[in-house]
Every structure is written in C-alpha cells, then in structure tokens.
N, C-alpha and C positions, 0 to 999 in steps of 0.2 A: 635420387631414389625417394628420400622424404619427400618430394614436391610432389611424386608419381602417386606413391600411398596416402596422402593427403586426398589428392581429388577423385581415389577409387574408393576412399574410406564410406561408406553410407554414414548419412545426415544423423545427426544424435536428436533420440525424444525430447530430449530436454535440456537445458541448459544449466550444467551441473553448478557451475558457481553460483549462478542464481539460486537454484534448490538447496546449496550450502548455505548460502546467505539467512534463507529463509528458516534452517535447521539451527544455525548459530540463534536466530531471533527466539525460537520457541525455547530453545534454553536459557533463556537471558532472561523470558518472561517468568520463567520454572523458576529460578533464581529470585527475581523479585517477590516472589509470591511468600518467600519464609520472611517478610517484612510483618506478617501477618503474628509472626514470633512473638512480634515488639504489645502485641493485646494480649497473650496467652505466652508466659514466656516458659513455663513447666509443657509449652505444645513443640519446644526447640529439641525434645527426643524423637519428635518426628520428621526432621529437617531430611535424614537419610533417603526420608523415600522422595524429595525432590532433588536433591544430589546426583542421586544415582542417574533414572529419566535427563536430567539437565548432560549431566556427562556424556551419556551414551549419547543425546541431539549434537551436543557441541561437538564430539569425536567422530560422527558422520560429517558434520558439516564440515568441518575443517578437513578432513579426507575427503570429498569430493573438489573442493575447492581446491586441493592438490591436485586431481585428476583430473581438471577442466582445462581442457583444450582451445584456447580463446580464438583460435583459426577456426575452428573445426564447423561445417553448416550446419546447422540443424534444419529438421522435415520442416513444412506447413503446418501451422497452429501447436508450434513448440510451447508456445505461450502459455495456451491450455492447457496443456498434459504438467508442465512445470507448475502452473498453483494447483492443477489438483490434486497432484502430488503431494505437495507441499504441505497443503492444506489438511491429508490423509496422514499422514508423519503426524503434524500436530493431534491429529484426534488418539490416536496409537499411545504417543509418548505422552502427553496430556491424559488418558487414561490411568496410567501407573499409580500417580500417587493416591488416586479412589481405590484399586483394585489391592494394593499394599497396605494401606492404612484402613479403611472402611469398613473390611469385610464384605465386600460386592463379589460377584461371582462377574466373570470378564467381561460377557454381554453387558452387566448391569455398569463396571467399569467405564466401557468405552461410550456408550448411553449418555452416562452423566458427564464425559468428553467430550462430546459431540454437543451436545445438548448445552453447556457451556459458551466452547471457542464458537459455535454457529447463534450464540447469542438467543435461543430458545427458550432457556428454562422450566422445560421439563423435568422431573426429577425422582427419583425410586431409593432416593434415602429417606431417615429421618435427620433432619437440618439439624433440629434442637438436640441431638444426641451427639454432634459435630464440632471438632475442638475448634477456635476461634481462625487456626490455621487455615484448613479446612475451608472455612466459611469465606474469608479473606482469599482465599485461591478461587472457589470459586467466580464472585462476583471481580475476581484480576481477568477473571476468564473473559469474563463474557466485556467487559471494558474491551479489553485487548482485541478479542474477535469483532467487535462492532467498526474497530477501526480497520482490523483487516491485515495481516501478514506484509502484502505487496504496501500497502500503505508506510507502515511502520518501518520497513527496508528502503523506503523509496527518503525517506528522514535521514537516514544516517548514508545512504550508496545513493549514488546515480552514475548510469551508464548509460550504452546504448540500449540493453534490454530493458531497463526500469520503466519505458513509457509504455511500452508493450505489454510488461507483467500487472502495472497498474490500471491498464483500461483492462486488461482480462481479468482482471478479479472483480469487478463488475462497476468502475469507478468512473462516475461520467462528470468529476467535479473539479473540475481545473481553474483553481480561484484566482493565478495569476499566471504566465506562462512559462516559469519554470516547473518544473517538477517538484523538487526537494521544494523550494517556497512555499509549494502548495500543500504538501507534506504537512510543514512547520507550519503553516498559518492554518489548518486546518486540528494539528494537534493546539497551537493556544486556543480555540475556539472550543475542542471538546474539555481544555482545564479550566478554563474561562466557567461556562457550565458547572462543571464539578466542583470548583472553589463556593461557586453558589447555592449549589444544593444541599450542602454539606451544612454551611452558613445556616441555609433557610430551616434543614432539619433539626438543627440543635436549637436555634430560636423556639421552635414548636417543642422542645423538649425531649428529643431524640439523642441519643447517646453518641459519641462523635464515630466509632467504632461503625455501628448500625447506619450511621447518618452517611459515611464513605462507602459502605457497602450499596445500601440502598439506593445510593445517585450514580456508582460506577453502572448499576445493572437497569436503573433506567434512562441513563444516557446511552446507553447502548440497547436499548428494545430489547434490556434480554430476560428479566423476570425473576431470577434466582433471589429469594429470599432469607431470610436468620431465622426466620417462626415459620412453623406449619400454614399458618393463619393467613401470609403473607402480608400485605400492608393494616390488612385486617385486623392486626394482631393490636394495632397503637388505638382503635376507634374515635379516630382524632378526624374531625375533616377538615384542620388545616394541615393534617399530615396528607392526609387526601389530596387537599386539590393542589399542595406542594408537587406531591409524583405525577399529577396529570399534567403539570407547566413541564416535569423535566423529562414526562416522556413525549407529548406533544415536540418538545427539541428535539429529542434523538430520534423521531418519526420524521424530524424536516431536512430538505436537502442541506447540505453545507453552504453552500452558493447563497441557498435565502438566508439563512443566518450569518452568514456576514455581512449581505444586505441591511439584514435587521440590527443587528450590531453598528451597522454606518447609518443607520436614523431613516431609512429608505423604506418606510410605511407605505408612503403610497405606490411604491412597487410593487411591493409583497402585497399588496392586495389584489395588486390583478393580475397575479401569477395565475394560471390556470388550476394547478394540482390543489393551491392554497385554496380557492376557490370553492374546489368542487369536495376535498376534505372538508369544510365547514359544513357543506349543506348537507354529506353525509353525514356528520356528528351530529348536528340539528333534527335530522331524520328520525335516525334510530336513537339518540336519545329521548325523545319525545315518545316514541314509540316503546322502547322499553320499560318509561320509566311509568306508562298507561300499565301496560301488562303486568308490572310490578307492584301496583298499587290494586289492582282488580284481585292478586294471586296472593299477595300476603296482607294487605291491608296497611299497606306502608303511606306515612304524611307523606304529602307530596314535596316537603323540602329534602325526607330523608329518601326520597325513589327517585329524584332528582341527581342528587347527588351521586346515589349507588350507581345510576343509568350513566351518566358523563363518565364516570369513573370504566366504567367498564367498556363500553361503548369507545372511548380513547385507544383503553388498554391493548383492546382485539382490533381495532382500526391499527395503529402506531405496531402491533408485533410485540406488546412491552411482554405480555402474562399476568402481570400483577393485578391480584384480586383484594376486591373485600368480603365477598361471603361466600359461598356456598352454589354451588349450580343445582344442587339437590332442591326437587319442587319447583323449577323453572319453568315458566310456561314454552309448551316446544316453540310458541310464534317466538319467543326471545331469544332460545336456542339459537334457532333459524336465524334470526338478526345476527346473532354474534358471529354465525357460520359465514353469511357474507362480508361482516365487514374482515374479517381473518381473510379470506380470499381478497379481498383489495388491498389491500397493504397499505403501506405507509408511501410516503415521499422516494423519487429517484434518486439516487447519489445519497441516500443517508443508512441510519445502520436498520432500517426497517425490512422486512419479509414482506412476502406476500405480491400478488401481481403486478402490485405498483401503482399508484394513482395514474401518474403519467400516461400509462400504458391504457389502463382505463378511462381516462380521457379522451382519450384520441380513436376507441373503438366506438366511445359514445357517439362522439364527434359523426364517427361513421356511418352509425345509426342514423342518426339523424337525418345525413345528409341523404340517407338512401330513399327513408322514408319520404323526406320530402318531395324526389325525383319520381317514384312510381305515385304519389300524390297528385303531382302535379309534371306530368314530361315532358310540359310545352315551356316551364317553367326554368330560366335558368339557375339554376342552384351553385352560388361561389363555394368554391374548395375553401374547406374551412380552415381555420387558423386555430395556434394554441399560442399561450403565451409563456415562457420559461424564464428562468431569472437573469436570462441573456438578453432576449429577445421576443417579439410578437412577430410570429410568420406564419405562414399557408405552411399544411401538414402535408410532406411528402407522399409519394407512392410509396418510396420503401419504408416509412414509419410506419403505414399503413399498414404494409404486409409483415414486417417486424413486430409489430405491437398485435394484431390478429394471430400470427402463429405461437407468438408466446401465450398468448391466452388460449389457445386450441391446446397445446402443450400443456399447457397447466392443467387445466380442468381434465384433459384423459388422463393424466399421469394420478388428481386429485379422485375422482372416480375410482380407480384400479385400487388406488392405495388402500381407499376406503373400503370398497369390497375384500381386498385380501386383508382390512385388519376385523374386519366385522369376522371373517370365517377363522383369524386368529384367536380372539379374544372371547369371541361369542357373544358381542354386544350388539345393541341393537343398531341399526342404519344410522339412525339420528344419533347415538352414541360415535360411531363410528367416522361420520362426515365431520362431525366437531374435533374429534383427539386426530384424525387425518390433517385436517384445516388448520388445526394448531402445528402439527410437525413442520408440514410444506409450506407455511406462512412465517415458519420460526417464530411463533407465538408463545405457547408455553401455560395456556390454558386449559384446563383439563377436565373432564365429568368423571374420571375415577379411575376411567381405563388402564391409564399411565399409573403403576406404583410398583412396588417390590413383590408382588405378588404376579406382575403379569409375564408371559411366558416368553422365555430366548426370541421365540417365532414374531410376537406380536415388538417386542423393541427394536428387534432389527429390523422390520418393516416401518417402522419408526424412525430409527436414527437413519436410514435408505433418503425418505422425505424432510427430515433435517436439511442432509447435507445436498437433495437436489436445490432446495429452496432456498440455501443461502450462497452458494455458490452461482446461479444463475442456471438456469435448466440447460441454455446454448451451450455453456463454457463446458456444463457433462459432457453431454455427450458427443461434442465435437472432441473433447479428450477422448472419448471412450473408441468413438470411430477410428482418430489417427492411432489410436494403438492397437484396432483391430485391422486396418492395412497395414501395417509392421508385420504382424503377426501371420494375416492370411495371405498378402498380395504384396510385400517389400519392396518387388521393384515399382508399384507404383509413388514411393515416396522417396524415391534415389534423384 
C-alpha cells in the first residue's frame, strides 16, 4: 500500500530539505551578524531581535527537513520554485531585525531586506543614526547575498539536488568539477579579496571597523555604506581608487579571477566581456568626465577621477558614490543609465544584463549588418572568447541572450513608467532609480528615501529581486506554480 500511494502521490514544488537547508543557512547568517556586538558592545541589548528571526528560520528549517520525503518526485523546474523560495524566506526574516530595531514601517523593513541579501544598496534609513550592529548586519548582508544561498549550502552539503539548485541560482562558474570544491575555492578567492581590502583601507587610514564594512559591500556590488556621503564621506582618492580595484573584482567572473590569481594575464586579456568592459569604461569615462568639467568647472584630474569612480560603480552594480547627482548634466545621467543596464561580468556578484550577454547581441549586430551590407558576402559566425574557451556563438546563446535582453528592457520600461506615475518624478528620474533597482545597482537621484510611498518601494524591491535572481529563474518559478494551481494534472 506505501508503494501504491507513493506513485499516486503528486510531485512536490520543491524540494523540502533543500529549502530547510537553505532556512538553517539564513539563520546561521542572523547569528553571525551579532559579531557586529564585538565594535559596539552596549549594541548586545539588541542581539534579541536577531535571536528571535534566527530561531524562527532554524525551527522551520529543521521542520521541513523532518518532513522531507527523499523518494518522493518532484514537478519540472523544482529547482526554481525551491531558490525562489528560499530566497523570499531570506528577504522576510532578514527584514525583522530593521523593522524591530529601526523604527521602519514593514515596507520600509523588507526594502532594506531586499535591498541588502540582493546586494543593491538602496536604502531609506539614516546609516549614521545606526548602532554599529546594525551597520555590520548590513554590509554581512550584502557579502552573504553576492555569494548567494545555493552557493554557501553547496560549502557545507552536497547531494544530488545541489548541482541543480546552484546552476538555478544563476551560477555558471564551475572552477573545478566538483561542486563543494568549487564552493570552497571560490569562497578562499572572495577572503583572499577581503583580507586585502581591509589591509589596503587601513593603510589609507580607514578605521578597521569601516574598512570590513566597506570591502564586504564592494566585494559583493552591493553599495550599502556607514556615512550618508558614501565613499565620499573619506575625500581621499586613495580611498577611491582602492573601492574601484575591489569593485572592478566583484564585477568580474570567478573563473577570471582565479585565472588572474594563477598569473594568466594573457588570458584574461582576450576574454571577450574583459574586453569589451574596458572599452565601455574608457567610453564613458571620458565622456563623463568632458560633461563634468563643462557643468561644474572641475580640473580635469579631479573629473577624471569622479568619472572612473562612477562610471565603474554603475558599470560593476557596486552604488557607491562620491558626490551628488544633483546638477548633473542629463547627457551623464543618460551615460550612468546605460552603463547600469549592462552590468557587470557572468558568474560574479554583479546586476544588470550582463556583459556576456551584451556581447554576443553585439556580436549579432554586427554580423547582421554586415550580411544585408554585403549578401553576396560570406559572413563567418562569430566567436566570443570565455575563460574556458574561444568558440563560434551558438543559435541558442543567440536566442538566450536576445530574449533576455527583450526581457529586461520591457520589464525596465514598465518599471520605469509605473515608478514615474508612483513617485511623480520625472522620466529621466525614473529610468535612473528603475535601472538602479533591476541592475541591483543602488544608485539613486533622490527618489529612493524614507519619504517615498509603500507603492513607489514595492515597485522597487519587485525590480530588486527580478534582477538578481535572474528574470528566467522568476518566472519559470511563477509559471510552475501557476500549473499547480490552475492545470495540476499537467505537472503529475
């Protein structure tokens, strides 16, 4: 009779152990985060409100992991509905201790949740009114999120679902062909990093406190700062072009930095993405740093500097600023809007469309152009090069990398019209604080603050969480649990 109800049982959404898995992590991470104690130790009367959050993740997880049924099938693209799950858990219980401690109203909670674990950096507090806890949880946040849930579980568990859950979470960086190996060699490479940043900041005279904060959240593209001002705050430019080496890192694939860690320069130079990243910095730096000099009457070593700084920042998904968007010429606006639309590197903690991806539509371009140019003309299918290999670009990268960008851009359009008719800002306001959410940039012209409405941040953290999740992973989640829901026996 078990054998009989076993194979009439319907397929489970998800794969509970795993989601417990994933539930015990977010509590582990809750936990780590009162280390923050050890800079603020009068801030250990607040350790309750991650206590509390941490128990309640751990007491689900470990209750699902009892109820998980290791026979039992699950539907098509369990994989997806389990991290986006997962992933939704984390923003929830990760809200708690803003919404407990802060004084945030629950939108503004989950916001700065969101905005956090998806490595963002937007933000609708005041930082500097924030006990040192606080501050330390944050940038654990955005650390944590850049690496990614399935990541950090795939370190400590492997099974047979962890290669599954780790390519769905959007991870295309398999540095040797174990799993966990890849895990563990890819977490020494982000401590590797972080040992150094930390090193490089207190040499420039940053406080060690500030100097672990600031390398956790630009090792991870994620932006969240200690001062209002954000890097701005030190006006040092060797504090400066310190955070543009270590967000240029967390903008780059894994694969090429361990490339570059094993002395393989002349690889990494003919990677395609590394490539075509350079020539866009070059670009719009130059181009900014023209309009910055015309608009404020800036030296050109001090518009130079601003420009790379920034130009990086919205390239890379990092957020971090040194001045002001106020009085901006719209042509510079406009710069920052695309380069926030291209994103950073494949396989790293960056937002946004992706180099890759953009490469390979240019690619397209090109080759189209040249065929109606010339049709008598043979035109070779073009090649990219990756940190594996140099090959001819497939038909389905073609149409993978085309739909994701048709994808992006109507989802970035809508966003932007429905936050314009939220906020009441202007278009060009609007395309920039949209391009920041769905890029997980964390850049802002104003829109974003404790002032702005329920409507305008949940349209907000909406574009967060399509754009670091991966837009496919959405809504292939969303679809199989709308066949659950409307059409069941199609997923039996």
């Amino acid at each position: 009779m078990t054998e009989t109800f076993s194979r009439q049982s319907r397929p489970g959404l998800i794969d509970r152990k795993s989601l417990g898995d994933i539930m015990l992590i977010i509590a582990g991470c809750l936990i780590v985060s009162l280390a923050g104690c050890l800079f603020e130790p009068a801030s250990l009367s607040q350790a309750w409100a991650f206590l509390l959050p941490a128990g309640i993740s751990a007491a689900a997880g470990l209750a699902l992991r009892l109820l998980a049924k290791p026979d039992r099938p699950l539907v098509r693209h369990w994989d997806a509905l389990t991290v986006v799950t997962g992933w939704l858990w984390g923003f929830f219980i990760g809200a708690l201790p803003f919404w407990l401690l802060c004084q945030l109203t629950p939108v503004q909670a989950l916001f700065e949740s969101v905005s956090g674990w998806t490595t963002t950096g937007l933000s609708v507090m005041d930082v500097e009114a924030q006990s040192r806890l606080i501050l330390f949880y944050r940038s654990f946040m955005q650390y944590c999120g850049g690496l990614g849930f399935l990541l950090m579980m795939a370190m400590l568990i492997q099974n047979r679902q962890s290669a599954a859950l780790y390519a769905a979470e959007g991870h295309a960086d398999w540095l040797v062909p174990n799993l966990m190996a890849t895990a563990r060699t890819i977490l020494k490479i982000y401590l590797l990093f972080l040992a150094g940043g930390i090193l490089a900041y207190m040499l420039a005279g940053v406080t060690f406190f500030d100097a672990l904060c600031t390398t956790m959240c630009a090792l991870s593209t994620g932006g969240f700062a200690n001062y209002g001002a954000s890097v701005g705050h030190w006006h040092s430019a060797a504090i400066s072009l310190i955070t543009i080496v270590l967000m240029i890192a967390g903008t780059t694939n894994f694969l090429i930095l361990a490339l570059l860690l094993k002395g393989r320069f002349r690889r990494v130079s003919r990677i395609t993405e590394v490539r075509l990243g350079a020539v866009i910095l070059v670009i719009a730096t130059a181009g900014i740093s023209l309009l910055l000099m015309d608009a404020f009457g800036l030296a050109w070593p001090a518009a130079l500097l601003e420009s790379l700084f920034e130009a990086v920042s919205a390239l890379s998904t990092s957020g971090f600023s040194l001045m002001s968007y106020t009085g901006w010429p719209p042509a510079a606006i406009g710069i920052m809007i695309v380069l926030m639309l291209c994103g950073g590197g494949l396989g790293s903690t960056a937002g946004g469309i992706k180099l890759f991806r953009v490469a390979i539509a240019s690619r397209l371009v090109t080759n189209r152009i040249m065929k109606k140019a010339d049709p008598a003309r043979q035109v070779l299918t073009p090649s990219i090069t990756t940190p594996q290999r140099t090959g001819a670009i497939s038909d389905s990268q073609f149409k993978d990398a085309a739909g994701f960008i048709l994808l992006y851009l109507v989802i970035f359009l809508t966003g932007s019209i429905l936050l314009a008719a939220s906020a009441g800002c202007s278009m060009q306001d609007a395309f920039f604080e949209f391009a920041s959410s769905l890029g997980t940039v964390g850049l802002s012209v104003g829109v974003t603050s404790a002032a702005a409405s329920a409507g305008t941040l949940l349209i907000e953290i909406t574009g967060m969480i399509l754009g670091r999740l991966e837009l496919f992973l959405v809504f292939t989640a969303l679809i199989t649990l709308g066949r659950r829901l409307f059409r069941p026996g199609s997923l039996n």
